[in-house]
C-alpha positions as CSV (number, residue, x, y, z in Angstrom):
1,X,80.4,75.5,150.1
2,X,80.5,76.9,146.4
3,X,77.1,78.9,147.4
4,X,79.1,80.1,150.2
5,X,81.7,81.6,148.5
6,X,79.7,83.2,145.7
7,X,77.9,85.5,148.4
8,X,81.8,86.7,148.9
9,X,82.1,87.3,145.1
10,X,81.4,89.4,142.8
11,X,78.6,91.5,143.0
12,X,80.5,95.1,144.0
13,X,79.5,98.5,144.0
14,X,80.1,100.6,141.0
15,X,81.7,104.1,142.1
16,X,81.2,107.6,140.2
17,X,83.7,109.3,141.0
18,X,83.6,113.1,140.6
19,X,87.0,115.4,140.1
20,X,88.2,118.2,137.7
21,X,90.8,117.8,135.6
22,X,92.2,120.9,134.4
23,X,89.6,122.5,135.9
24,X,86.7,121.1,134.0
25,X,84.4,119.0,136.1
26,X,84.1,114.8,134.9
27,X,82.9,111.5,136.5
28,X,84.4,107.9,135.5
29,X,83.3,105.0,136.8
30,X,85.1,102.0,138.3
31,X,83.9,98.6,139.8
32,X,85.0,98.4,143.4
33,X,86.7,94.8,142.9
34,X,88.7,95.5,145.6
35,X,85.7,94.4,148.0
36,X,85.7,91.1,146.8
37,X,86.7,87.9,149.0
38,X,90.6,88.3,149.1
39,X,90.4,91.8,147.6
40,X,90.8,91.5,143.8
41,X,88.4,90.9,140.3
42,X,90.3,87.2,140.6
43,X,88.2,85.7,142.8
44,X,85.4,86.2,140.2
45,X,87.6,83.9,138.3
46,X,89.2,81.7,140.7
47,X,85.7,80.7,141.6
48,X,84.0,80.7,138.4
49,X,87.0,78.2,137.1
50,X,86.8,75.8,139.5
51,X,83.0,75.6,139.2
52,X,83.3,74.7,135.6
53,X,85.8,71.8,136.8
54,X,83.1,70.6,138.8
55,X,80.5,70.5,136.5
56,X,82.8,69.3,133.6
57,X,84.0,66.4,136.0
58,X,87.8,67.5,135.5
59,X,88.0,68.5,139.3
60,X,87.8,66.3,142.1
61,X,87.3,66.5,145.7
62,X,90.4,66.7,147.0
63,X,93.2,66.9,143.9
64,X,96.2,69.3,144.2
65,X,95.1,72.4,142.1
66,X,98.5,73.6,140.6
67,X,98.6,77.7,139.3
68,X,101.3,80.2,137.7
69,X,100.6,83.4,139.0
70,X,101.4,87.0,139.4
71,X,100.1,86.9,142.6
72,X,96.2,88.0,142.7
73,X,94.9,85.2,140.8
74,X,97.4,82.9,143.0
75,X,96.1,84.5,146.1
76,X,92.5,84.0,144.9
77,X,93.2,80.6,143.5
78,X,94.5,79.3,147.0
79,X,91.4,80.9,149.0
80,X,89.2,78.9,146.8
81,X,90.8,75.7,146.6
82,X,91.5,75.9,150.4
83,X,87.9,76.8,151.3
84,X,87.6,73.6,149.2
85,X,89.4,71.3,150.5
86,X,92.2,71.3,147.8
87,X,96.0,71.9,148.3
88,X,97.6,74.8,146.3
89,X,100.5,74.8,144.8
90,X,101.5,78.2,143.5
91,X,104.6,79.1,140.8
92,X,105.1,82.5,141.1
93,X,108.6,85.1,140.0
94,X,110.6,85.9,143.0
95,X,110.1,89.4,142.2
96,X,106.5,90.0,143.5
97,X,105.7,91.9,146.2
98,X,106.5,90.8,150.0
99,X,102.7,91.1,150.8
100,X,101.6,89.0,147.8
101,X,104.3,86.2,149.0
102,X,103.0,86.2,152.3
103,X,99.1,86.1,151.8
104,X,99.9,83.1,150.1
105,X,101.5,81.1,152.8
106,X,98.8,82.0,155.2
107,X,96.3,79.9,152.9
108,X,98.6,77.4,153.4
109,X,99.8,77.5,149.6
110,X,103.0,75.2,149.2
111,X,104.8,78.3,146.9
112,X,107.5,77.7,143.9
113,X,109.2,80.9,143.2
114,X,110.9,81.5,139.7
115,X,113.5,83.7,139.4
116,X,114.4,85.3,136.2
117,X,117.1,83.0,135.6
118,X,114.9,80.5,135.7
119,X,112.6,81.6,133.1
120,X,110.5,84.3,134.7
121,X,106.6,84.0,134.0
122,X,107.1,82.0,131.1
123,X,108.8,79.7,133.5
124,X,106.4,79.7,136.3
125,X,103.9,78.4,133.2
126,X,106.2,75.9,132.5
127,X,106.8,74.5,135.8
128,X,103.7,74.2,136.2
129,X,102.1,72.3,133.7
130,X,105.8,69.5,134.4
131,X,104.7,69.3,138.1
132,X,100.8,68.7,136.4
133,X,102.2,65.6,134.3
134,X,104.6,64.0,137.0
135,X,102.0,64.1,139.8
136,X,98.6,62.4,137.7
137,X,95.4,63.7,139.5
138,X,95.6,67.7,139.1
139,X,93.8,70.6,138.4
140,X,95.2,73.2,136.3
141,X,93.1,76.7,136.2
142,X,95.6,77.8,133.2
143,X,94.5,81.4,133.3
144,X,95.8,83.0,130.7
145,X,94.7,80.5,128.3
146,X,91.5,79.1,130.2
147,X,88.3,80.6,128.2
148,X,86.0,80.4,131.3
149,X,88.3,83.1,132.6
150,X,86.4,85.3,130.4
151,X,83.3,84.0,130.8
152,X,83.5,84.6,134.4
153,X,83.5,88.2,133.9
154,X,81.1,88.3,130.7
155,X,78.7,85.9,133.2
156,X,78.9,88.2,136.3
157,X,81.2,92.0,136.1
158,X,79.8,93.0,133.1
159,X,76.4,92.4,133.6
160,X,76.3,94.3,137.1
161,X,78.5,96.8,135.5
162,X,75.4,97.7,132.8
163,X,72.4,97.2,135.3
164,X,74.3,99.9,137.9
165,X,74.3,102.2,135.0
166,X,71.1,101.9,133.6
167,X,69.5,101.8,136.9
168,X,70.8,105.4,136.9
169,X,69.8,106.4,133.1
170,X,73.2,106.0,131.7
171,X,74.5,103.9,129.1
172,X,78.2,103.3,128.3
173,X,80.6,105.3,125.8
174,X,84.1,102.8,126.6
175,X,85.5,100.2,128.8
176,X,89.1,100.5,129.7
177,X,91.0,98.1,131.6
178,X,94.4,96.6,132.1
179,X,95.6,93.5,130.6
180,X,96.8,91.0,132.9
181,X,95.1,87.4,131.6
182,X,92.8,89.7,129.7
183,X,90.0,87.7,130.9
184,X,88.2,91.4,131.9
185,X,88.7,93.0,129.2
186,X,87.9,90.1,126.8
187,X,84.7,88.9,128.7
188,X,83.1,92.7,129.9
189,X,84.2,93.7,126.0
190,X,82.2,91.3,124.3
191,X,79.2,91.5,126.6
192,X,78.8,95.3,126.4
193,X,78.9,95.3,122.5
194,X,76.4,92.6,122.1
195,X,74.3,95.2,124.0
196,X,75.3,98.3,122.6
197,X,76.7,99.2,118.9
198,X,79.6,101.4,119.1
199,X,81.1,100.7,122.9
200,X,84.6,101.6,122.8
201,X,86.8,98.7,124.4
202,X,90.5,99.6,125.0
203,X,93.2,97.6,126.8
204,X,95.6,99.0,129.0
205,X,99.2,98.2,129.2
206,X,102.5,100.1,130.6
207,X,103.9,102.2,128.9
208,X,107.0,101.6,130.0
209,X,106.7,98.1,128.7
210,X,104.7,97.7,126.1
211,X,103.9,94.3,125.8
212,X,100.8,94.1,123.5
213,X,102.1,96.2,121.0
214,X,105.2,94.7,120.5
215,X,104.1,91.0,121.1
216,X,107.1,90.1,123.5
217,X,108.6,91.5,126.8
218,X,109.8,94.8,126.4
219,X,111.4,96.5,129.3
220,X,110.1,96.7,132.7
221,X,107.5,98.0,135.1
222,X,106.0,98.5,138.3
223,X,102.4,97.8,137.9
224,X,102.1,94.4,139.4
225,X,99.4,92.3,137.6
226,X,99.4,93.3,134.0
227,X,101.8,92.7,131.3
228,X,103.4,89.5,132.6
229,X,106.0,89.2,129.6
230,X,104.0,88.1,126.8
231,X,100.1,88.1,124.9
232,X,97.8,86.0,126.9
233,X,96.6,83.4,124.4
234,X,92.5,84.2,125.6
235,X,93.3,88.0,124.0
236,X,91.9,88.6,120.8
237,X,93.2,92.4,120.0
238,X,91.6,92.2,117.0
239,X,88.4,92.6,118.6
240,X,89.2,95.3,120.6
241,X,90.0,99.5,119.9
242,X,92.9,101.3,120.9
243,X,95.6,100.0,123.3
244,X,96.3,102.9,125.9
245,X,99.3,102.9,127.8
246,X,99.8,104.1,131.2
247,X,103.3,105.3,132.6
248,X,103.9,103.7,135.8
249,X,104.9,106.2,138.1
250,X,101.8,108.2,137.1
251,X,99.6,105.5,138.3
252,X,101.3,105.2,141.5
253,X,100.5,108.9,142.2
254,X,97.4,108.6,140.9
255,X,96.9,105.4,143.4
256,X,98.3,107.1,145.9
257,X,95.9,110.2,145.8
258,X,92.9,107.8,145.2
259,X,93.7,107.2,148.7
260,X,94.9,110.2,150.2
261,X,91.9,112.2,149.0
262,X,88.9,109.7,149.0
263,X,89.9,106.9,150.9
264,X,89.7,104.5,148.2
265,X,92.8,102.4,149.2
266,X,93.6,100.3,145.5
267,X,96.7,99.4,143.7
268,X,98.6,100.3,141.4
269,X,96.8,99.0,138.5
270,X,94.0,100.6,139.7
271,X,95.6,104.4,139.2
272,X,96.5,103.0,135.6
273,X,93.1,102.0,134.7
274,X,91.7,105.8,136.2
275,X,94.5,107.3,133.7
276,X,93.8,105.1,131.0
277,X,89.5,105.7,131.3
278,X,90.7,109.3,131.7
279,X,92.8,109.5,128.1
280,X,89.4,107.6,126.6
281,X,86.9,110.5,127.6
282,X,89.8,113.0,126.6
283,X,89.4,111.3,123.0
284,X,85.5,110.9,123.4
285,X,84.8,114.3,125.1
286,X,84.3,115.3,128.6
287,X,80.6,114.1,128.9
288,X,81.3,110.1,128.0
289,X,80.5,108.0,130.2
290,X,83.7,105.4,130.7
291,X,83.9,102.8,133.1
292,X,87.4,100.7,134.4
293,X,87.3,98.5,137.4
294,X,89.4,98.9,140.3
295,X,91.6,95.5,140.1
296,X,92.6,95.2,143.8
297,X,93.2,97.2,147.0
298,X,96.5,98.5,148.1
299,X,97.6,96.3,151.0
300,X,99.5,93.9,148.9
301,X,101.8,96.4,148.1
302,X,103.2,98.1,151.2
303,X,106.4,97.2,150.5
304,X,106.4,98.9,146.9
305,X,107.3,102.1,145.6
306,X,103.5,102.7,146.4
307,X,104.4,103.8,149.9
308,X,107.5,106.1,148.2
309,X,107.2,109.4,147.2
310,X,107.5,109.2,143.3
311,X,108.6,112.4,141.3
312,X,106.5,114.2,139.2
313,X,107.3,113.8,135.5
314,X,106.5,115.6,132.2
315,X,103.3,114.4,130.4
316,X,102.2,112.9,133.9
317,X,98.2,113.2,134.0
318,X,97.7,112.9,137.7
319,X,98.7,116.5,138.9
320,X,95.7,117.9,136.4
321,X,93.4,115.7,138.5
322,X,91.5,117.1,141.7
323,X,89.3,114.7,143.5
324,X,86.0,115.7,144.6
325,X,84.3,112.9,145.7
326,X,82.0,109.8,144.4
327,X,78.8,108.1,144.9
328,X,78.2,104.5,145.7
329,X,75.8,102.8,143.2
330,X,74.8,99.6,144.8
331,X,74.5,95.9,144.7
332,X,72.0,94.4,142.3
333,X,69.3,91.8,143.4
334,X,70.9,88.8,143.7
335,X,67.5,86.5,143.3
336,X,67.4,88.6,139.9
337,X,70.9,88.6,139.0
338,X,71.8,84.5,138.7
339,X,74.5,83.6,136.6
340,X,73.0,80.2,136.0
341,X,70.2,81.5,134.4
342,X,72.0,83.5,131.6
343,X,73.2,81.4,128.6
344,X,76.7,82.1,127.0
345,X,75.8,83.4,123.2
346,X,78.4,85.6,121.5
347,X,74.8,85.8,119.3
348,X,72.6,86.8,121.7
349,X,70.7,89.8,121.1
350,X,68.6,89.6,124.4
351,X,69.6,90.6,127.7
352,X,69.7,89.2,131.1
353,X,66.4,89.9,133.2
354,X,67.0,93.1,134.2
355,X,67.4,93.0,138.6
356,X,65.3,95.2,140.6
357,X,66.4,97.6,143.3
């Protein structure tokens, strides 16, 4: 069933995607994560972590696997573990979307929601790992704390990421992405600098609530996924550049016209993590090549301000954006592209055998 499951994973297109903004023709690039099983980059994970349980022994046919969540991860988590044969138990903040609620029952997830009264995310965490110690035999993914969250994603995104671009003569100027475990950021980080001196790696956050700079909750925000109310412990920001932040009604627009104009139906984070690549090349100039990934697809946010018309602000980027089009840069060989065969090796100065068309 694992091997099953992986051919749903992971393994997504890499889009170039062509616009002018202010006139001036760019591309940035963005993994289409949104194809994955249950339309997010945390299935990657979901599936990655519960393979490690296997293999370390700490997960057992049929024992309750207990997550806090956002809601992507959950939704992933519950997939997973149903496909699986596990029950789910999910602790998630009342505030969530409607859609992210519901996709969870249909996997037949028993669901805890926290209100902020309650604690919030911090209490969802909590909760959690007391339900863990009263019940005994229990699996706990802990994802923002959980290091094979980023090894899923220096095992399998970043990797495909690098091949797509060299198999089309380009290497990699900066990584952007937004910080929700920081398992992307962390794991794709890490890989493309131990390929390539001088990649820029920033993380994203709102800038309406600028969590990683301050250390703590600050404010609120409506791009679900990122900036659940404190540092994940997996996020080293010392090891990373800038932090760029995102305003959140400019990545709705920009979400919004991702959709409108080329059909490429994503959330909210994703418009944020277009922005954010888009302020990186600003910096670098108009020729980098910068790359983001496209966290999840727009259906789990109907009932959002996503479907809302949002008004233009000063400063916003998106109206200096024109969409042209993009290209589609394939799967890689998956008989040359095996996760198994790569060894984890913040050292390692070789790379993975490169795939063939």
């Amino acid at each position: 069933m694992l091997e099953g499951l992986r051919s749903l994973v992971g393994n997504t297109p890499l889009l170039a995607i062509a616009f002018t903004y202010r006139g001036e023709h760019r591309v940035l690039y963005a993994k289409a994560e949104f194809l994955n099983m249950t339309g997010s980059i945390k299935d990657r994970m979901a599936l990655h972590i519960m393979r490690r349980g296997y293999g370390r022994g700490v997960l057992r046919g049929g024992e309750r696997v207990i997550e806090a969540t956002s809601g992507n991860t959950g939704i992933a988590v519950a997939a997973v573990a149903s496909a699986l044969g596990h029950p789910v138990t999910i602790f998630m903040p009342d505030w969530m979307s409607h859609e992210r609620i519901e996709l969870l029952r249909c996997y037949g997830t028993e669901m805890r929601l926290v209100g902020r009264d309650q604690g919030g995310f911090v209490g969802c965490i909590e909760q959690a790992e007391q339900l863990a110690r009263r019940s005994g035999a229990t699996f706990l993914p802990r994802q923002f704390s959980n290091p094979d969250n980023v090894e899923a994603h220096y095992l399998t995104t970043a990797p495909e990421l690098w091949w797509q671009l060299r198999e089309h003569g380009l290497g990699i100027d900066a990584f952007v992405a937004g910080v929700g475990t920081g398992g992307t950021i962390m794991g794709v980080g890490r890989y493309l600098r131990e390929r390539q001196s001088g990649v820029r790696v920033h993380p994203l956050e709102p800038a309406d609530s600028p969590i990683l700079t301050a250390g703590h909750r600050v404010g609120k925000h409506r791009i679900q996924g990122i900036s659940d109310e404190f540092v994940p412990p997996i996020v080293d920001l010392d090891a990373l550049d800038e932090i760029v932040s995102v305003r959140d009604g400019d990545a709705i627009l920009m979400a919004q016209k991702l959709a409108s104009t080329l059909g490429l139906g994503v959330g909210i984070s994703s418009g944020a993590n277009f922005l954010g690549a888009l302020q990186v090349q600003n910096d670098i100039g108009p020729q980098a090549v910068v790359a983001t990934v496209f966290a999840d697809d727009n259906k789990k946010y109907l009932s959002t301000d996503l479907l809302h018309d949002e008004p233009v602000q000063a400063g916003f980027l998106t109206p200096d954006v024109d969409l042209l089009s993009f290209r589609s840069f394939g799967r890689v060989c998956r008989t040359c592209f095996d996760q198994d065969e790569w060894t984890v090796n913040s050292n390692a100065q070789e790379s993975p055998p490169r795939p063939t068309a």
